[in-house]
C-alpha positions in Angstrom: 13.1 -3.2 -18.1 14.9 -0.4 -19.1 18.2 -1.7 -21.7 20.5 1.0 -19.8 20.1 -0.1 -16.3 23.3 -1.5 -15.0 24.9 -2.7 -11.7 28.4 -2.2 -11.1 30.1 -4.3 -7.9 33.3 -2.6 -6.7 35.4 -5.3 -4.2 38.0 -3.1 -2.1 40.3 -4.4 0.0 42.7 -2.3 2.5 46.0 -3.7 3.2 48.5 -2.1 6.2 52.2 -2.5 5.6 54.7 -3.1 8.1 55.4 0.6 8.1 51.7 1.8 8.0 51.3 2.4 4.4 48.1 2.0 3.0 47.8 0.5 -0.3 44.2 0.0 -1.7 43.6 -3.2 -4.3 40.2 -2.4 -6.4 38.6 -5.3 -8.1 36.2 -4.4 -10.7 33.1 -6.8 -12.1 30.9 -5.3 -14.2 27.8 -6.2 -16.2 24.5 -4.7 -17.8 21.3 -5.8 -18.7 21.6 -6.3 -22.4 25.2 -7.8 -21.4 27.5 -5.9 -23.7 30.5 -4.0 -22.2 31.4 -6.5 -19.5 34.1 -5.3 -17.6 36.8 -7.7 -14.9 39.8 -5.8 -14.0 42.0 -5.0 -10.9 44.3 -2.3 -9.9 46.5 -1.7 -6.6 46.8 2.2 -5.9 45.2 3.3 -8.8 47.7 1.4 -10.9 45.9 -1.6 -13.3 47.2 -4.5 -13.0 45.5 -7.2 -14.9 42.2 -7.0 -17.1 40.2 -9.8 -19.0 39.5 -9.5 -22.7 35.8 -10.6 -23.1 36.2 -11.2 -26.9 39.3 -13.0 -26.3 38.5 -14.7 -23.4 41.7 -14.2 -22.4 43.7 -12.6 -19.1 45.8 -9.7 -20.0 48.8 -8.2 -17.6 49.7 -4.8 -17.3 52.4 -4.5 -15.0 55.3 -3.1 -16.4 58.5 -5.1 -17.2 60.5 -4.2 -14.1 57.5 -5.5 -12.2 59.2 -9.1 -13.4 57.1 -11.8 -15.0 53.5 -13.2 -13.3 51.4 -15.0 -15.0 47.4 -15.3 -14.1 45.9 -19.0 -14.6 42.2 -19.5 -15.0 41.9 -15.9 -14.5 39.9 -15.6 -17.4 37.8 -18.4 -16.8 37.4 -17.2 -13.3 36.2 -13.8 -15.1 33.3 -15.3 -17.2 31.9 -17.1 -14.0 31.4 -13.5 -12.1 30.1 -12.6 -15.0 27.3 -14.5 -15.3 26.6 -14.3 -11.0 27.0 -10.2 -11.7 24.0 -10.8 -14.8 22.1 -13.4 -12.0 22.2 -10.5 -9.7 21.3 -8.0 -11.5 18.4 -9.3 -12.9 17.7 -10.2 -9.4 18.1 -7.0 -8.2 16.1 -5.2 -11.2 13.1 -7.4 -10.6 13.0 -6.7 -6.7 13.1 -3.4 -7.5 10.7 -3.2 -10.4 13.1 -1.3 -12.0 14.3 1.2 -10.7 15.3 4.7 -11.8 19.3 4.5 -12.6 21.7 7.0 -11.5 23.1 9.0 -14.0 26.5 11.2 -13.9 27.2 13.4 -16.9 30.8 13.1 -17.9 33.6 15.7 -18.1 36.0 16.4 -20.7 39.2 17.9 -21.2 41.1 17.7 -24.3 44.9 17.8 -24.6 48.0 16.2 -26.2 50.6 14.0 -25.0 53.9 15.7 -26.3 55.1 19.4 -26.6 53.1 20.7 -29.9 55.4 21.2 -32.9 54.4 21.6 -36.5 54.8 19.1 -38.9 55.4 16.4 -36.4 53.9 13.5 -35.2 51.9 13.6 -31.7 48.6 12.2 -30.1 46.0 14.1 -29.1 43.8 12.8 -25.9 40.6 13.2 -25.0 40.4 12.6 -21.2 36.3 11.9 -20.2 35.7 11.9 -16.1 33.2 11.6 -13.2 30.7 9.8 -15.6 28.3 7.1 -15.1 27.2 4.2 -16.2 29.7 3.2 -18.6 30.8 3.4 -21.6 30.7 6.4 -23.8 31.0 7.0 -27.5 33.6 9.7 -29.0 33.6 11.3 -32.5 36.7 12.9 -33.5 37.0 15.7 -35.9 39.3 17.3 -38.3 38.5 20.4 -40.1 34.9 19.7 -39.2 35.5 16.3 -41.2 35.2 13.2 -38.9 38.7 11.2 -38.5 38.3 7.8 -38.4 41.7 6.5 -38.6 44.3 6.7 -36.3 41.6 6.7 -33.2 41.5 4.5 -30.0 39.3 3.9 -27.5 40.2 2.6 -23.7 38.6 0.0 -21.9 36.8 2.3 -18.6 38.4 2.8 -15.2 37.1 3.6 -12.2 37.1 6.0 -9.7 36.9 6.0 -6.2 33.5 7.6 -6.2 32.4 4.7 -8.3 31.9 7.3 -11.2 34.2 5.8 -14.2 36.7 7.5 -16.6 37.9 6.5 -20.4 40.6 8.0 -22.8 40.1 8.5 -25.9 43.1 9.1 -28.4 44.2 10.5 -31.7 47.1 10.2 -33.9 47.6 13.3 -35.8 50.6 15.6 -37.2 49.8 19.2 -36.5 49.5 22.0 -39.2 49.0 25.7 -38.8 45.2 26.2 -40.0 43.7 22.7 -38.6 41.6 22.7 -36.1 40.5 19.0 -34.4 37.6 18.3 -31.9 36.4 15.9 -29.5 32.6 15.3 -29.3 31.4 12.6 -26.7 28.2 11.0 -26.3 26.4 9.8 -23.0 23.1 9.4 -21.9 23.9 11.8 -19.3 24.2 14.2 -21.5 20.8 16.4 -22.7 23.2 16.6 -26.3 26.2 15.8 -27.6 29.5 17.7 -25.6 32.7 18.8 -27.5 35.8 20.0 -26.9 37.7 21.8 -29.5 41.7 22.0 -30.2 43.9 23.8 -32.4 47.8 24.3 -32.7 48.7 27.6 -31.0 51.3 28.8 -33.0 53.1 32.5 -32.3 53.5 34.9 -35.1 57.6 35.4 -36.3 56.4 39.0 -36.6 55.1 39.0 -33.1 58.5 36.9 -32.1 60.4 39.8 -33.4 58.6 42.3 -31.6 58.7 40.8 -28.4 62.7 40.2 -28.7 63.0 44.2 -30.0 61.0 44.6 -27.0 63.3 43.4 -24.7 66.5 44.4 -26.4 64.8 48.2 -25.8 64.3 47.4 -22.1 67.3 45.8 -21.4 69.1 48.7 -22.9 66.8 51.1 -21.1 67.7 49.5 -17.8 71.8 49.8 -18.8 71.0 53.8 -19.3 69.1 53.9 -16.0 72.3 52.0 -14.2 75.1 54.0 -16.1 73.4 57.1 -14.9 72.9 56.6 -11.7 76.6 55.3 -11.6 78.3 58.6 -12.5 75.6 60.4 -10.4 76.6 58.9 -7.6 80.1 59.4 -8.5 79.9 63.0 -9.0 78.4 63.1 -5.3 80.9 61.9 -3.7 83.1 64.3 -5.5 82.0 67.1 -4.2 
């Protein structure tokens, strides 16, 4: 039985409002063979809601404070009972199917940070990985070609509605002219390693001061032009 095989079930439910607006509410139960990264969670339009902590065994809510205050009893304990029907059924499912080839999606990543880049201050870089599956993945951050291991986060997996999944992977830093940080994931999709490199991009005060000359010339330029054809037009109708 192969230690990556995995079975996912997605539970989707369509509701119509009174003014025919479609909201979709996602329940997620996940499991794997050698049962590590269990994953319970819901979400309504893309929006997470509520997710169980495995290691806490406990229900956590996401909604946001204007959402008002809900509370989820026995949700956990709820959580841990799919859990071991998802690891019933997937064992069920592996030995009808004398297991199976699994299918793989190689992820996709993009690297970016979450404020407007200044020098010398604080800001969090974000490694976005997408349209991969099964879950999870491991990232490696570097600094300088020096691994960082402080300062980095992982997220809990999300899914898509292609049943592919999605994580974020973060890093605190405080960019300097010079560094240079990177973002390498790992994923048995992938034939090696992928990475995705960033670095501050910082304009030159020299080129700064060409590029306002520059314009200063031009505008001045375009003044001549207008004065000219001013007076030309003047001395036309002169005549």
């Amino acid at each position: 039985m192969s230690p990556f095989f995995s079975l996912f079930m997605l539970l989707g439910g369509l509701y119509i409002c009174a003014k025919v607006e479609a909201h979709i509410d996602i329940n997620v139960a996940a499991c794997k063979t050698n049962d590590t990264d269990p994953e319970d969670m819901t979400e309504l339009d893309g929006d997470e809601i509520i997710y169980v902590d495995f290691k806490k065994n406990e229900a956590v809510i996401t909604l946001p404070e204007f959402a008002g205050q809900w509370s989820a009893p026995g949700w956990a304990e709820q959580a841990q009972r799919s859990h071991q029907l998802c690891l019933n059924d997937l064992k069920v499912s592996v030995e009808a199917g004398s297991s199976p080839p699994e299918q793989i999606d190689p992820p996709q990543l993009t690297i970016y940070t979450r404020n407007e880049v200044e020098l010398g201050k604080s800001n969090i870089l974000i490694c976005f990985v997408n349209n991969f599956y099964p879950p999870p993945v491991k990232v490696k951050w570097t600094k300088n070609n020096v691994e960082v291991k402080e300062g980095v986060t992982l997220s809990r997996y999300y899914p898509n509605s292609d049943f592919t999944f999605k994580q974020y992977s973060t890093l605190q830093f405080t960019p300097q002219k010079g560094d240079d940080y990177s973002c390498t994931v790992y994923h048995q999709g992938l034939t090696e390693p992928e990475t995705r490199f960033w670095e501050p991009e910082i304009q030159d005060e020299s080129d700064i001061g060409e590029t306002v000359y520059c314009g200063i010339g031009l505008t001045l330029g375009l003044l001549g032009v207008g004065a000219g054809t001013f007076f030309l037009v003047k001395g036309n109708n002169c005549s």
